[in-house]
C-alpha positions as CSV (number, residue, x, y, z in Angstrom):
1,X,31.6,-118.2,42.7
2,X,33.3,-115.7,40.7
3,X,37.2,-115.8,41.0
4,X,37.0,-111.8,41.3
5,X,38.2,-110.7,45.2
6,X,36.1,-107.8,45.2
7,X,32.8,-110.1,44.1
8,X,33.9,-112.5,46.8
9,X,34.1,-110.1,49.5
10,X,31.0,-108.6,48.0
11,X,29.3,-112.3,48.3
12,X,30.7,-112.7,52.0
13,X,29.4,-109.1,53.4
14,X,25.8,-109.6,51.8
15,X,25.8,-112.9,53.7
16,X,26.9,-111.8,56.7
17,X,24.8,-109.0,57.9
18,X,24.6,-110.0,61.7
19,X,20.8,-111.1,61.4
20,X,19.2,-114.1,59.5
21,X,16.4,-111.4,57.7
22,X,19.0,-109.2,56.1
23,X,21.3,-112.4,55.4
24,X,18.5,-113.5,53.2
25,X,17.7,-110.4,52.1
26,X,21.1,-108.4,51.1
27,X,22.6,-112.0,50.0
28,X,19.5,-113.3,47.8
29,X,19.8,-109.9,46.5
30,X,23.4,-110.5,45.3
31,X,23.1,-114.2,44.6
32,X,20.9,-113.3,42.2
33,X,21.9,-110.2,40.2
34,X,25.0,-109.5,40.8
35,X,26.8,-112.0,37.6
36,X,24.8,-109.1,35.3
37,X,26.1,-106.1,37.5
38,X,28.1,-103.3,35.5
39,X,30.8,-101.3,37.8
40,X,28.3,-98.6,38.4
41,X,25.7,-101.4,39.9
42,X,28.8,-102.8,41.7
43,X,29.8,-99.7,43.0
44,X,26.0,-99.0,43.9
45,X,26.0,-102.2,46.0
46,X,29.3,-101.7,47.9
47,X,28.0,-98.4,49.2
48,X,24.8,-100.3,50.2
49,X,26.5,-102.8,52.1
50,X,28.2,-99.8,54.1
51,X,24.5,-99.1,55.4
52,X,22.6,-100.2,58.4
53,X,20.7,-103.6,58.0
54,X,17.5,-101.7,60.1
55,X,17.4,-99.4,57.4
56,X,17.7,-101.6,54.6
57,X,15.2,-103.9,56.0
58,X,13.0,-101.2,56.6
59,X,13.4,-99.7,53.0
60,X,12.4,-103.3,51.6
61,X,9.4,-103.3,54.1
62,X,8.2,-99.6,53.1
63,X,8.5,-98.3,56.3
64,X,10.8,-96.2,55.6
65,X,11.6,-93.9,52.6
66,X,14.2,-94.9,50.2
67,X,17.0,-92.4,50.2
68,X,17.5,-90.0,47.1
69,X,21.3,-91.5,46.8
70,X,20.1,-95.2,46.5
71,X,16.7,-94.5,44.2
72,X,16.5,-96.0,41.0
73,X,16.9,-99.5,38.8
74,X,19.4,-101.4,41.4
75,X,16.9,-100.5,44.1
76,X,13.6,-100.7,42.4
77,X,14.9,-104.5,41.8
78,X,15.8,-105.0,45.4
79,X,12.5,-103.6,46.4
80,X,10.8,-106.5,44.3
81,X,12.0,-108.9,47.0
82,X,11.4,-111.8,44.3
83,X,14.7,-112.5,45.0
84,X,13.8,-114.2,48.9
85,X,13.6,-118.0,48.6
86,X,11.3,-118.9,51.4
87,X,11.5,-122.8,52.8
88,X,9.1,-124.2,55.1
């Protein structure tokens, strides 16, 4: 894990949501992407984090809208959900 406070307390708050879906969800989503994040993405991600995880969930699903302030590339790639490992 990256040495960098702010990507470690990045890394702790997408893993610790308060339910298992977004856990997965929010954390794969870091795990995954956030070593090529620039300090706009980063910046993107922290405001994200500040939202509710019924929303988030429910913009990955589609059921609801994604806001005007979080449209575009960082959310088009969470929106991919390729990101979810899923174990049996």
């Amino acid at each position: 894990m990256n040495e960098d406070p702010r990507m470690r307390r990045l890394h702790f708050r997408a893993w610790h949501r308060g339910t298992r879906e977004a856990d997965y969800t929010v954390g794969g989503f870091f795990d995954r992407y956030h070593a090529q994040w620039s300090d706009e993405e980063i910046a993107w991600f922290e405001r994200f984090m500040d939202e509710q995880d019924a929303d988030i969930m429910a913009w990955a699903l589609g059921t609801l809208p994604v806001p005007e302030d979080y449209a575009g590339p960082m959310m088009d790639r969470f929106l991919k959900l390729d990101f979810v490992r899923i174990e049996n």
